[in-house]
N, C-alpha and C positions, 0 to 999 in steps of 0.2 A: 929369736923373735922376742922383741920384750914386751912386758903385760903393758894393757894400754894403763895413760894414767889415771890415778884416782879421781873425781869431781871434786873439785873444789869446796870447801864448808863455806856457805853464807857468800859465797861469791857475791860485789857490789853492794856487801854493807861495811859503814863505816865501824860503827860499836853497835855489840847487841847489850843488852836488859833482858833479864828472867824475871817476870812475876810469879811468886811462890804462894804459896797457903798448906797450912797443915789439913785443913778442912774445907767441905764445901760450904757453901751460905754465906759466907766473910765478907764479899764482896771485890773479889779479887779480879773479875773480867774489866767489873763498873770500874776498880780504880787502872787497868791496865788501859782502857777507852781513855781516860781520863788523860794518866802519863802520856799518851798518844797526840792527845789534842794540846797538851799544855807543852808538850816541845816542836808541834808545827808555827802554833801560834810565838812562841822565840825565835821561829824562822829556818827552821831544819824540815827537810825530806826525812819523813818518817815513815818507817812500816812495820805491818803486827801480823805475827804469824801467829795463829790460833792451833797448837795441838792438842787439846781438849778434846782429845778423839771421842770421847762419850758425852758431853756435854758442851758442844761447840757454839756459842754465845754471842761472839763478836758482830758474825755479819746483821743480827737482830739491832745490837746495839748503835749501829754506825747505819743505820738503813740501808744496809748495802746486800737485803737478805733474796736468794735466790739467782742471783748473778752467777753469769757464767765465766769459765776461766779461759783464758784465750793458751794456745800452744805456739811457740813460734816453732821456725821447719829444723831448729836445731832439738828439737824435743824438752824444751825448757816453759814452764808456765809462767805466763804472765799476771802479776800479781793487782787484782780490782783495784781501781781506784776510787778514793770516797769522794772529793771533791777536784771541782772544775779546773782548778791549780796542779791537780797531780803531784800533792806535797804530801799524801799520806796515802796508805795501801795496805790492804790486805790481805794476805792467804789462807783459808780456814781450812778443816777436813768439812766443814758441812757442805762448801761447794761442790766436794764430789759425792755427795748423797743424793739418790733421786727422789727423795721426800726428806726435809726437816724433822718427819716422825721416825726417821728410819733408824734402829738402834745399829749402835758399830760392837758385833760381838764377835770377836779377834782377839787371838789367841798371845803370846808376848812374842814370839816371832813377826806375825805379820804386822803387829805395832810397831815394834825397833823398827820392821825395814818401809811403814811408812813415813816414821818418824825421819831414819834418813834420806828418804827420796825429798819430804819437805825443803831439810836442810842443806838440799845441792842440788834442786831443780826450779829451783825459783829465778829469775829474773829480779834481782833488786839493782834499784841506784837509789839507796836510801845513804844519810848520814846516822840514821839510828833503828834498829830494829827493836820489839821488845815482842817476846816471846811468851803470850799465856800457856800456863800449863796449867795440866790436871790437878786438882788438890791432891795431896799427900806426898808419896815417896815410889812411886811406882815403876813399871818397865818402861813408862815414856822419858820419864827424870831421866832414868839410867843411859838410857839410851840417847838424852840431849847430851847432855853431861859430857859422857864420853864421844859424841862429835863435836861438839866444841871446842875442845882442847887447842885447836890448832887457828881459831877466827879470834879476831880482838873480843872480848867479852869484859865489858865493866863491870859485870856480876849481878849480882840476885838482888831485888824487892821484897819481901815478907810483907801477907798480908794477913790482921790479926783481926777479930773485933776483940772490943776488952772484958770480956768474960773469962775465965779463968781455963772452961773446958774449952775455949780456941785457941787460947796463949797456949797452954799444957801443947795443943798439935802443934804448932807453930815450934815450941822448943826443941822438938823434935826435928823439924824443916832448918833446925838453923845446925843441931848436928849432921845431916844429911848434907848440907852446903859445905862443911868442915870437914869433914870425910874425904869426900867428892873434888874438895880444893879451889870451889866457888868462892869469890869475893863476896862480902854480905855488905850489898850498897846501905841497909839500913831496913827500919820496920816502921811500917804505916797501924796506924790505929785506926778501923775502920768503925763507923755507927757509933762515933763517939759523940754521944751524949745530941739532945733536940733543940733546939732553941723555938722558941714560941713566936711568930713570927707577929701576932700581939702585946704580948709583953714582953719580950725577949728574955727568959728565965730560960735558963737551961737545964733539962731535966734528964739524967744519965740513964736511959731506959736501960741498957744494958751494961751499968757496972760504968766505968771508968780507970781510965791508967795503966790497966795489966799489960798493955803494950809496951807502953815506955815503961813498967818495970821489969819486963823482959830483956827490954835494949839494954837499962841498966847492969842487970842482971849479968847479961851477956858480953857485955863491954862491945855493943855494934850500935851504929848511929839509932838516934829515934827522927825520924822523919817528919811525924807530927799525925795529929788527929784530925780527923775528917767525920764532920755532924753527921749526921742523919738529916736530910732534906728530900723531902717529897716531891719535887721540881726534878731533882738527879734523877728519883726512880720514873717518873713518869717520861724525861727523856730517852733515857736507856730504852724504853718498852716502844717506845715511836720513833729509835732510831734517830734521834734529834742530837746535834753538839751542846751539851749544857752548857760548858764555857763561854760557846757563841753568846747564847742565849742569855745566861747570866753569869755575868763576866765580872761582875760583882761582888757576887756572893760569900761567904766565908768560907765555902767548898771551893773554889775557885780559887781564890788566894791563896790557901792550903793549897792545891797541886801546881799553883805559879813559884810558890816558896819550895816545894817539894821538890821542882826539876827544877831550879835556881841552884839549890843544893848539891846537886847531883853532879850538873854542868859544871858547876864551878868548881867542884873538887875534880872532877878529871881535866880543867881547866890548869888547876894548881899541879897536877901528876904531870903535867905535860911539861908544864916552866921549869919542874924538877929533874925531869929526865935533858930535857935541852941543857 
């Protein structure tokens, strides 16, 4: 009799993305919404799994908070959709919490094996997945990590602000990706520096640079820096599309440049491998 076979990894997605962070506070869910909305609006099926098993963020972000997950009769979840097009989707751990206050206190067994039921029980027809994770290096990493080996993966995002005690974790997040045998798509510099939206002076509340002398450092792309704009955070908190909203903006440009970047080199890996 033979063992039945394995579930498929990532089954109905094209390429995934990992957003990384050494630390929490960086901003790394805000820029993972962001990558999300700046490759629908290119015109791809996108979708974001949230395994932030202790701090699960996204459905807040995307207003899609409290939604339930549908089952089809083959026992696979159906993954929420944010808008009326069905060109972008979610899966989070908070949808299986019966209160948003509810702490997940799970042990590294039962992390790993919900960490894999995410990653072979979802329902995607997405062209691009991107994966929020926990900050640091922990049993969810490990545990992506090692089921992904076998699904198309275009690799890791780092996410930094430029203070030096964030870079310092982040350096760390880029040996864990080298280790591990992750591709490092490149580092974002987040809360880089304010602009006045009166006189437009820009004022580096927290430092400047350390990101991109990181990348340098490292010899992995620098993806570019991203202000501080109070418009982003008060979207995030209402669930609102900043991009929609202000499609303008210098934040907006910045993640239109950032997945231009991105695309286009796996754009270029493709004409190379043909």
């Amino acid at each position: 009799m033979t063992a039945a076979a394995a579930e498929p990894i990532l089954a109905g997605v094209g390429h995934t993305m990992l957003v990384l962070s050494g630390k929490g506070g960086v901003g790394k869910s805000t820029a993972t919404v962001q990558l999300a909305l700046s490759l629908r609006a290119a015109g791809h099926r996108v979708g974001v799994l949230d395994i932030d098993l202790c701090g699960p963020s996204i459905p807040r972000m995307m207003g899609i908070e409290g939604m339930d997950v549908l089952t089809t009769p083959e026992g696979k979840w159906v993954p929420v959709f944010v808008d009326e097009e069905k060109r972008l989707s979610v899966i989070s751990i908070a949808f299986f919490l019966e209160s948003k206050n509810d702490a997940v206190i799970w042990r590294g067994p039962k992390k790993n094996a919900m960490v894999k039921q995410l990653l072979t029980s979802i329902l995607w027809d997405v062209d691009y997945l991107i994966i929020d994770t926990p900050p640091g290096t922990s049993d969810e990493h490990i545990s992506v990590m090692e089921n992904i080996r076998s699904a198309s993966v275009l690799g890791a995002v780092l996410v930094t602000t430029p203070q030096m005690v964030a870079v310092d974790d982040v350096a760390r997040e880029l040996t864990f990706c080298r280790r591990t045998g992750i591709n490092i798509l490149g580092i974002i510099e987040n809360m880089s520096g304010f602009v006045c939206p009166t006189c437009s002076e820009c004022s580096n509340i927290l430092a400047t640079g350390g990101g991109e002398q990181l990348a340098v450092r490292a010899k992995v792309p620098f993806l570019g820096r991203v202000p501080i704009d109070p418009n982003l955070a008060h979207c995030t908190e209402e669930g609102l599309s900043y991009l929609d909203k202000f499609a303008s903006s210098p934040v907006s440009q910045v993640y239109h440049k950032i997945i231009h970047t991105l695309i286009g080199k796996e754009l270029e890996d493709m004409e190379v491998e043909n």
